[in-house]
Rosetta silent file (secondary structure, phi, psi, omega in degrees, C-alpha in Angstrom):
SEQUENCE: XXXXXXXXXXXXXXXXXXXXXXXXXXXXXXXXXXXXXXXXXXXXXXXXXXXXXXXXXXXXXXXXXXXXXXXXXXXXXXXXXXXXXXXXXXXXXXXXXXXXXXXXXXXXXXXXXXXXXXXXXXXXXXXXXXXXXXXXXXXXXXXXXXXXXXXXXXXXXXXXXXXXXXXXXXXXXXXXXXXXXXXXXXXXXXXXXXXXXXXXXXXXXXXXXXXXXXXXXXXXXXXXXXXXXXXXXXXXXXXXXXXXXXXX
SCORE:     score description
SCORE:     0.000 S_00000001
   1 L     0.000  135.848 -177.578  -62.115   -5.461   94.562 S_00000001
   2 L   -94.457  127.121 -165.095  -60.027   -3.371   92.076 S_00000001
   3 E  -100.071  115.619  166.435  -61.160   -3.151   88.884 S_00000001
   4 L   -91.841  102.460 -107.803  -58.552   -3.036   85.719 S_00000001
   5 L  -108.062  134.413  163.758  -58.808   -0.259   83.506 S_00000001
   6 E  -121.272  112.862  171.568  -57.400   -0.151   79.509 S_00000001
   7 E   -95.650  147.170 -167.497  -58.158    3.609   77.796 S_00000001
   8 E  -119.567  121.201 -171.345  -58.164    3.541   74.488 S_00000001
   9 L    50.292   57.531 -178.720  -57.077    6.840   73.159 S_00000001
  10 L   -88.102   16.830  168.183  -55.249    7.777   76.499 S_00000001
  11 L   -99.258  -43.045  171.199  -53.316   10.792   74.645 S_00000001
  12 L   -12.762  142.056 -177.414  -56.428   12.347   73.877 S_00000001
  13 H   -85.702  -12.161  153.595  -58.137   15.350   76.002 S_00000001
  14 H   -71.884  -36.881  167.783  -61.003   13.202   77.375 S_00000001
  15 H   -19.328  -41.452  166.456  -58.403   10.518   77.514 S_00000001
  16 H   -68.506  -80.721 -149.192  -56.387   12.541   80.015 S_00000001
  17 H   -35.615  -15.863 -172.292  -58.949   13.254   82.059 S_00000001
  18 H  -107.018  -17.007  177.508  -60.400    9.392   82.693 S_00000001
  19 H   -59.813  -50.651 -166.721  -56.339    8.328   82.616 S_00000001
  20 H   -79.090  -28.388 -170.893  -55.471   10.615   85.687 S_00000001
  21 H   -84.560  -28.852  166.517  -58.993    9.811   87.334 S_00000001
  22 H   -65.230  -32.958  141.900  -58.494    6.444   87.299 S_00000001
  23 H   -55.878  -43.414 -162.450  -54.812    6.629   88.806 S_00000001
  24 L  -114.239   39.790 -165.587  -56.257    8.072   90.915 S_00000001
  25 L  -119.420  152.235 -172.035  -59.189    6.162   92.184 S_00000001
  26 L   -66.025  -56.211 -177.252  -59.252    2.953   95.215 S_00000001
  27 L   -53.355  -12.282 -166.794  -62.142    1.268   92.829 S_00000001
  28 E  -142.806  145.870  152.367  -59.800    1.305   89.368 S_00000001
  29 L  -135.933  134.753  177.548  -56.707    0.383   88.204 S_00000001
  30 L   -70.962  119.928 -169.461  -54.734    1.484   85.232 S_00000001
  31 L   -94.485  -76.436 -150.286  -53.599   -1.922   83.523 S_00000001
  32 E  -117.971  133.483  127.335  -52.791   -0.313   79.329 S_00000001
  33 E  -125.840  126.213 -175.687  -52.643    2.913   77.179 S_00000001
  34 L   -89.664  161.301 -173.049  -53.441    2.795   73.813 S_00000001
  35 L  -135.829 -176.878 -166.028  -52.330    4.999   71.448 S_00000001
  36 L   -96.618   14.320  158.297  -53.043    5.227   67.926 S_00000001
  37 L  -100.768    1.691 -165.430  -49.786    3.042   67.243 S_00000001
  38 L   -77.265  144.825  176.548  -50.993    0.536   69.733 S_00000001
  39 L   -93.785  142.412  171.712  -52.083   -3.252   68.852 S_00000001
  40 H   -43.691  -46.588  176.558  -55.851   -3.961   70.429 S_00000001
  41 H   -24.165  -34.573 -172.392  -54.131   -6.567   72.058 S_00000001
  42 H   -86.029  -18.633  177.478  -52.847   -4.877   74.634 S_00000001
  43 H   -69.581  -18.277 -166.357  -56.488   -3.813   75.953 S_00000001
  44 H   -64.429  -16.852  162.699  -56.934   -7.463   76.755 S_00000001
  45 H   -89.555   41.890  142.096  -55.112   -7.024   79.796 S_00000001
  46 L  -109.064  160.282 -158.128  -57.603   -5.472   81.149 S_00000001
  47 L   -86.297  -33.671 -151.980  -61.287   -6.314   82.890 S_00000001
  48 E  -124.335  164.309  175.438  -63.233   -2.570   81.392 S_00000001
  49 E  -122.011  131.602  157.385  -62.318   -1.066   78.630 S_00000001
  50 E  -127.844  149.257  157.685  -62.569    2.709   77.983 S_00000001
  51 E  -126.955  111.072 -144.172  -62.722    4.199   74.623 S_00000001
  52 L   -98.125   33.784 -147.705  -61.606    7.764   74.042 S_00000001
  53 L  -129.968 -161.492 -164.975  -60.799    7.563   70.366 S_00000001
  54 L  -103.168  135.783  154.891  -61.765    8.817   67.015 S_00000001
  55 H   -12.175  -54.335 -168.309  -65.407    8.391   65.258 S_00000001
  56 H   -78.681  -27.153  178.162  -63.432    6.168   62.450 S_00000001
  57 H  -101.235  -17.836 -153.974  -61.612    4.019   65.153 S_00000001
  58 H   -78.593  -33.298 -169.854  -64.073    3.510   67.981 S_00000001
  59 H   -54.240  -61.667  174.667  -66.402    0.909   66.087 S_00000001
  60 H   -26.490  -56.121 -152.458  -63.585   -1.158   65.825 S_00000001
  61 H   -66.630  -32.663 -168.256  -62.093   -1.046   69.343 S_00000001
  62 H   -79.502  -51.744  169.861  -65.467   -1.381   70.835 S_00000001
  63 H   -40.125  -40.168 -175.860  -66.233   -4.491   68.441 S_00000001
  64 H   -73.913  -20.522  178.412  -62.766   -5.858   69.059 S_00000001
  65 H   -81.693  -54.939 -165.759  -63.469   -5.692   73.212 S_00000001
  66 H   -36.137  -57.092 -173.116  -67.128   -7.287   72.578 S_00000001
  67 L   -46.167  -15.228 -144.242  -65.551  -10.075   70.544 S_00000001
  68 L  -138.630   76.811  125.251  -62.949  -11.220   73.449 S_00000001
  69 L    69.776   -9.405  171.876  -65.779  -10.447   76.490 S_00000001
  70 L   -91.518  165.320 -161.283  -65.411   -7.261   77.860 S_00000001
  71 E  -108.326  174.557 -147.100  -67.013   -4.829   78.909 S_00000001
  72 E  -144.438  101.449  143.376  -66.740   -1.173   77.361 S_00000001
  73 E   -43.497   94.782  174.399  -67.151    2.285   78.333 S_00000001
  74 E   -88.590  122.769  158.401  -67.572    4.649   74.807 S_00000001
  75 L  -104.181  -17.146 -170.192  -66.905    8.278   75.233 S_00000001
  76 L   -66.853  154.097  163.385  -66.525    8.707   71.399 S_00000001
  77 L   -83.402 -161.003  176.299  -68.981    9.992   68.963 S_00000001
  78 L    99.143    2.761 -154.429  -70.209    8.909   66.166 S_00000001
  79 L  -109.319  125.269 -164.538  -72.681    6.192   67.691 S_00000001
  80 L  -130.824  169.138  168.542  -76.130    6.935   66.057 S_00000001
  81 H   -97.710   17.832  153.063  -78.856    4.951   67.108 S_00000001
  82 H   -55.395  -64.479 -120.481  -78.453    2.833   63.976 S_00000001
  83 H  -113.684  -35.127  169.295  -74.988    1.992   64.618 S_00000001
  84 H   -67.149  -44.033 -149.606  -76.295    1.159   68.625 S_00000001
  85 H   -77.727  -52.775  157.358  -78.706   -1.171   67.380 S_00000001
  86 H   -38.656  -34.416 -151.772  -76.179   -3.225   65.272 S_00000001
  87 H   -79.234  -35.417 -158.338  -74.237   -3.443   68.429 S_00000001
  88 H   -68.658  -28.229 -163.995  -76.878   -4.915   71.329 S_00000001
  89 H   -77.753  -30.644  156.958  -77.009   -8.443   68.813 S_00000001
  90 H   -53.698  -31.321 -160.097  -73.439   -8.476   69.159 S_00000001
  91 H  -110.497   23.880  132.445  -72.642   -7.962   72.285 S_00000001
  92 H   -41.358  -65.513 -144.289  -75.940  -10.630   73.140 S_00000001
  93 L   -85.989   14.217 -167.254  -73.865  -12.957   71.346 S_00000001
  94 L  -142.217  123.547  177.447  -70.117  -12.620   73.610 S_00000001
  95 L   -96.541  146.560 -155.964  -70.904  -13.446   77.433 S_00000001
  96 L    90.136  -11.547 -163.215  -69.235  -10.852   79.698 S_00000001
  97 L   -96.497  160.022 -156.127  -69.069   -8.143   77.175 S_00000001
  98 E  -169.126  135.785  158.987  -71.192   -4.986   78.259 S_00000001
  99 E  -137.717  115.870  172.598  -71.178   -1.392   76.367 S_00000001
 100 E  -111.800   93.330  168.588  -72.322    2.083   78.252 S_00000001
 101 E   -88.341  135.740 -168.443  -72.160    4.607   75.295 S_00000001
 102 L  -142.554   91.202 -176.071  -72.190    8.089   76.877 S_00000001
 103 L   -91.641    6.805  151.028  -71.926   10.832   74.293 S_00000001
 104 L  -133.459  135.133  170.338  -71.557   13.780   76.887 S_00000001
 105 L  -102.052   39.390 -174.141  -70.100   12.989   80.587 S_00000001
 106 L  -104.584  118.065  156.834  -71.051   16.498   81.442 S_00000001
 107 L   -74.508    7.372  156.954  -74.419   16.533   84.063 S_00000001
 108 L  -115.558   14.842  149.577  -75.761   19.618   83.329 S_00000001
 109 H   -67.497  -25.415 -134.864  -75.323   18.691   79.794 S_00000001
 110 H  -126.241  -20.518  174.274  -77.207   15.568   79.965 S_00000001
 111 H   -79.147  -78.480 -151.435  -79.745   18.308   82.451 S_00000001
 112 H   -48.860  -75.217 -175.469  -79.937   20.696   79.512 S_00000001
 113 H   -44.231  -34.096 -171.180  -81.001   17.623   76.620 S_00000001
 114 H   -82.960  -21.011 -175.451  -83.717   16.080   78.968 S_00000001
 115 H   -85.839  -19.981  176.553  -85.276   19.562   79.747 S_00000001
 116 H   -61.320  -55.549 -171.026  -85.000   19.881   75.998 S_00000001
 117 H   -90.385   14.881  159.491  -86.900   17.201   75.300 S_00000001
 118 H   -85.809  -45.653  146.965  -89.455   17.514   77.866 S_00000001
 119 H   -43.586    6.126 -176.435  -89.989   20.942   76.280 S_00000001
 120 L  -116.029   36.653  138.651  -90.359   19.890   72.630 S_00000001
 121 L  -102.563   35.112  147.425  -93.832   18.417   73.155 S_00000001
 122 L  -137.081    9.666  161.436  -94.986   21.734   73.318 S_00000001
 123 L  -105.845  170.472  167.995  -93.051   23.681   70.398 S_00000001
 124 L  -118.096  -36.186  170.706  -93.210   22.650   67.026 S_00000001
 125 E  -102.327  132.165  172.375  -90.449   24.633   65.584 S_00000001
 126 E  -150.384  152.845 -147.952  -86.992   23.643   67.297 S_00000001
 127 E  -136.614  138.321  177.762  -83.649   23.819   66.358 S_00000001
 128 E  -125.911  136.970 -167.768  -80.218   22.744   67.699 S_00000001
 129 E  -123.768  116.126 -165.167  -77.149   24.957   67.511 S_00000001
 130 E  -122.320  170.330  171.682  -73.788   23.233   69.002 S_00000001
 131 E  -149.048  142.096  170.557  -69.890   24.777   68.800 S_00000001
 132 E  -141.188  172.954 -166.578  -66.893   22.626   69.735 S_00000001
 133 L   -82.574  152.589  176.198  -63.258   23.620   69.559 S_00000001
 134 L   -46.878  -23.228  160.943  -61.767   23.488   66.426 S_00000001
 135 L   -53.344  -48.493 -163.354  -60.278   20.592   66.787 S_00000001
 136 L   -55.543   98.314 -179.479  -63.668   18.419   67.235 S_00000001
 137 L   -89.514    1.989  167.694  -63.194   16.638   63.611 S_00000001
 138 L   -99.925  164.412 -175.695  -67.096   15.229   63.399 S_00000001
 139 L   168.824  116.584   23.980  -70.115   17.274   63.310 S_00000001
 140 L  -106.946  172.235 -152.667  -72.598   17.416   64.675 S_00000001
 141 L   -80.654  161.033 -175.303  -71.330   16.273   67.836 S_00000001
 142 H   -83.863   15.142 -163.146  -72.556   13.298   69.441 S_00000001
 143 H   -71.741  -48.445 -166.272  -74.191   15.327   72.196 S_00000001
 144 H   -44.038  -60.667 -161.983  -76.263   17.113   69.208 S_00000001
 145 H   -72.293  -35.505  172.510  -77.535   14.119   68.005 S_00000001
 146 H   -62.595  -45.416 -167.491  -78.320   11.754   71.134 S_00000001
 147 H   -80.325  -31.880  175.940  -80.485   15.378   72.207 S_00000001
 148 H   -70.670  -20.980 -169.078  -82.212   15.353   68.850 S_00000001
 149 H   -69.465  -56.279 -161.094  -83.286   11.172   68.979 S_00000001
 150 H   -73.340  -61.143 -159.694  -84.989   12.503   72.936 S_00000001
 151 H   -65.478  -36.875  163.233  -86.415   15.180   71.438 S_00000001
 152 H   -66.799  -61.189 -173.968  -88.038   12.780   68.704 S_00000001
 153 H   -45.765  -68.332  177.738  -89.012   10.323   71.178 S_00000001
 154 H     5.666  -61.197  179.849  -90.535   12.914   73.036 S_00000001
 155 L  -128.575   60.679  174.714  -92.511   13.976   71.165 S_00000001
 156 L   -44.823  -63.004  171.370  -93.440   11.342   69.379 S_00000001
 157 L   -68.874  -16.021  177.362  -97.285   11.725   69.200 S_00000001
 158 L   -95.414  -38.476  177.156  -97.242   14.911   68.135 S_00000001
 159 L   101.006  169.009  167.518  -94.505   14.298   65.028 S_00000001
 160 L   -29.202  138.972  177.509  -91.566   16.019   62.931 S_00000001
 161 L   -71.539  149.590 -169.324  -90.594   19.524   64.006 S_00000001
 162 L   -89.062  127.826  163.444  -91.843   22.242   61.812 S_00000001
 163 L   -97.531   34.945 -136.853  -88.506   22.460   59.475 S_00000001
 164 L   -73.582  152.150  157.126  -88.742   24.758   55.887 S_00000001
 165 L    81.163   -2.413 -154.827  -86.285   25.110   53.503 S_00000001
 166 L   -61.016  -26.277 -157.409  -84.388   21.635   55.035 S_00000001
 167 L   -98.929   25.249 -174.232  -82.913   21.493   51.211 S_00000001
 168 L  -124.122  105.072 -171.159  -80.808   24.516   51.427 S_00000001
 169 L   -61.815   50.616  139.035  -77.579   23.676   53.182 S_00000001
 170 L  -100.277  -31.515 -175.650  -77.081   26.717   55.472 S_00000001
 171 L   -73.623   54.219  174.631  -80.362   25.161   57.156 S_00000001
 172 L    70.798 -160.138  176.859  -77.939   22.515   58.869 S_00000001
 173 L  -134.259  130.872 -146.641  -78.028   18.489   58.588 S_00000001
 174 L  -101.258  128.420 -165.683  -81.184   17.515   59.576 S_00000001
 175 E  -143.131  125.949  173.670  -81.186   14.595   62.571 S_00000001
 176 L    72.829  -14.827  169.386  -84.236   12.870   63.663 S_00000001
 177 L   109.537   -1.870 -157.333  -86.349   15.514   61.557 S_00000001
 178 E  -119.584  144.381 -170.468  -84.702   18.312   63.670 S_00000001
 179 L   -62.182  160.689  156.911  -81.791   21.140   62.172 S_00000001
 180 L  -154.544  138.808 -169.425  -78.354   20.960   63.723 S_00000001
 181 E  -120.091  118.706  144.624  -76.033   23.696   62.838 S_00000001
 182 L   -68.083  122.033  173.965  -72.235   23.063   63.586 S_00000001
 183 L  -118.524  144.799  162.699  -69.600   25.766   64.781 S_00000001
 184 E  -137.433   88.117 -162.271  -65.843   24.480   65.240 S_00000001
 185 L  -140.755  157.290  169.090  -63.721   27.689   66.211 S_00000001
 186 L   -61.604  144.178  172.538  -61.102   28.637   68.592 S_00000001
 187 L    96.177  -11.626 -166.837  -61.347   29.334   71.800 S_00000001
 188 L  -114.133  144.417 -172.805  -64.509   27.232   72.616 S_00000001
 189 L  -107.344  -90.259  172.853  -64.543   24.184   74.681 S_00000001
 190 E  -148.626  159.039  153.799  -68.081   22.942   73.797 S_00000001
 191 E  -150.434  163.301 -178.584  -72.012   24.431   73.777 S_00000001
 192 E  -142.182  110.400  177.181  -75.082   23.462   73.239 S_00000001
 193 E  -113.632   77.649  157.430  -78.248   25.460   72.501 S_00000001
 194 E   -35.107   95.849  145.303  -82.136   24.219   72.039 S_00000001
 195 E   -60.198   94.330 -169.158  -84.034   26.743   70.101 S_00000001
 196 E  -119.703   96.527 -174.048  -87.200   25.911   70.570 S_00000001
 197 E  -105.449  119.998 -169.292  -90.717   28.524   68.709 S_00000001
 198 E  -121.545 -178.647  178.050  -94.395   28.829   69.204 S_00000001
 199 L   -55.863  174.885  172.352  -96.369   31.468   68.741 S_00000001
 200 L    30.088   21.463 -169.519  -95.472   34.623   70.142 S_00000001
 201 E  -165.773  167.400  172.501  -92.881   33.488   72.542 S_00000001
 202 E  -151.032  175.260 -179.574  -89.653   31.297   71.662 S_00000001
 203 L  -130.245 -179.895  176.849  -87.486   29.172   74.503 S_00000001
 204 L  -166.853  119.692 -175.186  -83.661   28.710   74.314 S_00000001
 205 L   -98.352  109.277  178.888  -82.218   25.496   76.191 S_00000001
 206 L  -127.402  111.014  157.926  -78.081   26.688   76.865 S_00000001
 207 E  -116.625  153.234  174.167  -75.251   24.751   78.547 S_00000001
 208 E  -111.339  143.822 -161.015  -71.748   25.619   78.428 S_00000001
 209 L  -113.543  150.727  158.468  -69.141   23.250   79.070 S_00000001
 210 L  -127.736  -64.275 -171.166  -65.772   25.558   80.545 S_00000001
 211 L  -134.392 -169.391 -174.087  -63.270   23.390   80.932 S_00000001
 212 H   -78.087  -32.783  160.954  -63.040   19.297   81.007 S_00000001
 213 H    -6.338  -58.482 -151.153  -63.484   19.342   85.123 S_00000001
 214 H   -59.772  -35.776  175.596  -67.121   19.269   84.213 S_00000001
 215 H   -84.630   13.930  175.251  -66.948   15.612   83.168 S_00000001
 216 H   -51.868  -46.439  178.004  -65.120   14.236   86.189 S_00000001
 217 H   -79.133  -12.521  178.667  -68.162   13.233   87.875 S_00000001
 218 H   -95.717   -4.422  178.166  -69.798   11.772   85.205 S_00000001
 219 H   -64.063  -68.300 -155.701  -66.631    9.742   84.018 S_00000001
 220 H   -76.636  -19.576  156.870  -66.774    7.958   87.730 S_00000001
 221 H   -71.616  -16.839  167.100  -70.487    6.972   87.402 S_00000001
 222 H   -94.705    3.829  179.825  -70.145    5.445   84.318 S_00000001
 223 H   -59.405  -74.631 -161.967  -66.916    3.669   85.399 S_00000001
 224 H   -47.106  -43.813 -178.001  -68.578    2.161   88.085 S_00000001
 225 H   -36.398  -86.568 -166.188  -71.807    1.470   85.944 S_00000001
 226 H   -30.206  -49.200  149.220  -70.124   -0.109   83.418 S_00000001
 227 H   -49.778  -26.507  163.714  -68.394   -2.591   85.443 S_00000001
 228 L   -98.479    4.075 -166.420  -71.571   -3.972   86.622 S_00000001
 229 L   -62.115  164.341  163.190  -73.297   -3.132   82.990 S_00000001
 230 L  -153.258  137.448  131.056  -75.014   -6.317   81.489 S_00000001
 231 E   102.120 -141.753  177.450  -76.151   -6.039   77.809 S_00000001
 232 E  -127.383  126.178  166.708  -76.053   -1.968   76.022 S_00000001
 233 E  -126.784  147.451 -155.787  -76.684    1.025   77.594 S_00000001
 234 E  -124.638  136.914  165.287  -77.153    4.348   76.382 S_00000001
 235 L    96.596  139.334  146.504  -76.809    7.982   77.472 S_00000001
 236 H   -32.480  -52.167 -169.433  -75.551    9.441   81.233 S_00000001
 237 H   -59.482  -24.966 -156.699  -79.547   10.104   82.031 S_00000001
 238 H   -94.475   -0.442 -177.921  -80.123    6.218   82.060 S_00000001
 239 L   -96.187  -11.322  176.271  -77.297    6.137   85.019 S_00000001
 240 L  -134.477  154.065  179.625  -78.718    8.621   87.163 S_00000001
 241 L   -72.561   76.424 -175.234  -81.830   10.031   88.371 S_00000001
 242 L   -81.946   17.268 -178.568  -83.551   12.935   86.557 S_00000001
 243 L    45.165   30.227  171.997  -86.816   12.456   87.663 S_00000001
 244 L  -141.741  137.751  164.898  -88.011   12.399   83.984 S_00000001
 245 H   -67.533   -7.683 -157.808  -89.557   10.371   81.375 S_00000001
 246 H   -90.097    0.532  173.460  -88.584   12.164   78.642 S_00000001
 247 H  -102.387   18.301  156.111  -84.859   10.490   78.879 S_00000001
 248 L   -18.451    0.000    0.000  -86.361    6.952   78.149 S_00000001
């Protein structure tokens, strides 16, 4: 059975990339593309929803799918786990509706954050340093922030990251108890680096994103998820198997 597809912010550069994979997949079909002149309406003729859009629009779009039963792929940022938390009593409360927020579709990105935060129950000072193309108009990204919440669960028993100085704004925006330093410059696609220091020795967690290729495969596992989603799910790691607890 063919599944019908709406993206939501299908001019967009993840937007390409889940528009063309979805043309071109047996399992999907493209029904709409929205644009940012587009009425929501038009998503309705579709079964999934994806939404590719901007921090300031996605709450909406995703609320506005919930409301009318469907279910909803999020690639955007901006989804804290505050802002998830509001969401599972909605989407409780609309039968059919389903949300799989996934704030990197990259799999060695999603590799990099879980080895992070199986390694931060044995530093105390750690740090996260991300760059996105200039374009990228939020910060920090949500990749930054979904790896700092895992790094807090993590290490949970242990407590807050050693931080100094948190009140002097070159030390970052502090998420979860842990720095995050934003770069947005030309020429950069995306990175992500876990600084992590103990005595005598420091660690350094690095993926690079090169071009958007890298999320092709994780775009078609959460398609597929997502059509079968019931209730909110969060993160790439809960769709696949890392063999770790620390992505809980």
């Amino acid at each position: 059975m063919t599944t019908s597809v709406a993206v939501v912010g299908a001019s967009g550069r993840l937007g390409r990339v889940v528009r063309d994979l979805v043309r071109g997949s047996d399992a999907f079909r493209l029904e709409a593309e929205l644009g940012s002149s587009s009425s929501l309406d038009e998503m309705l003729a579709a079964d999934l929803i994806v939404d590719v859009t901007h921090p300031t629009v996605s709450r909406d779009v995703v609320d506005f799918a919930v409301r009318h039963g469907r279910k909803v792929l999020v690639g955007s940022s901006g989804w804290s786990a505050e802002r998830i938390e509001s969401l599972r009593g909605t989407v409780a409360a609309h039968e059919g509706a389903a949300v799989v927020v996934i704030p990197n579709f990259s799999l060695g990105s999603v590799l990099a954050s879980a080895f992070a935060a199986t390694a931060s129950r044995f530093f105390d000072s750690i740090e996260i340093v991300e760059a996105h193309h200039a374009g990228k108009v939020d910060s920090p990204s949500g990749t930054a922030v979904r790896t700092a919440e895992l790094i807090s669960r993590a290490r949970a028993e242990r407590g807050p990251v050693e931080a100094p100085h948190v009140d002097q704004r070159a030390r970052g925006q502090q998420v979860a108890s842990i720095p995050v330093h934003s770069l947005r410059m030309t020429g950069v696609v995306a990175e992500q680096t876990v600084l992590l220091g103990g005595v005598g020795e420091s660690l350094r967690i690095t993926h690079s994103t090169l071009s958007s290729e890298s999320y092709e495969a994780g775009i078609r596992v959460a398609l597929a998820a997502t059509r079968d989603a019931v209730g909110v799910t969060v993160g790439l790691e809960q769709l696949i198997d890392l063999g770790s607890s620390a992505t809980g």
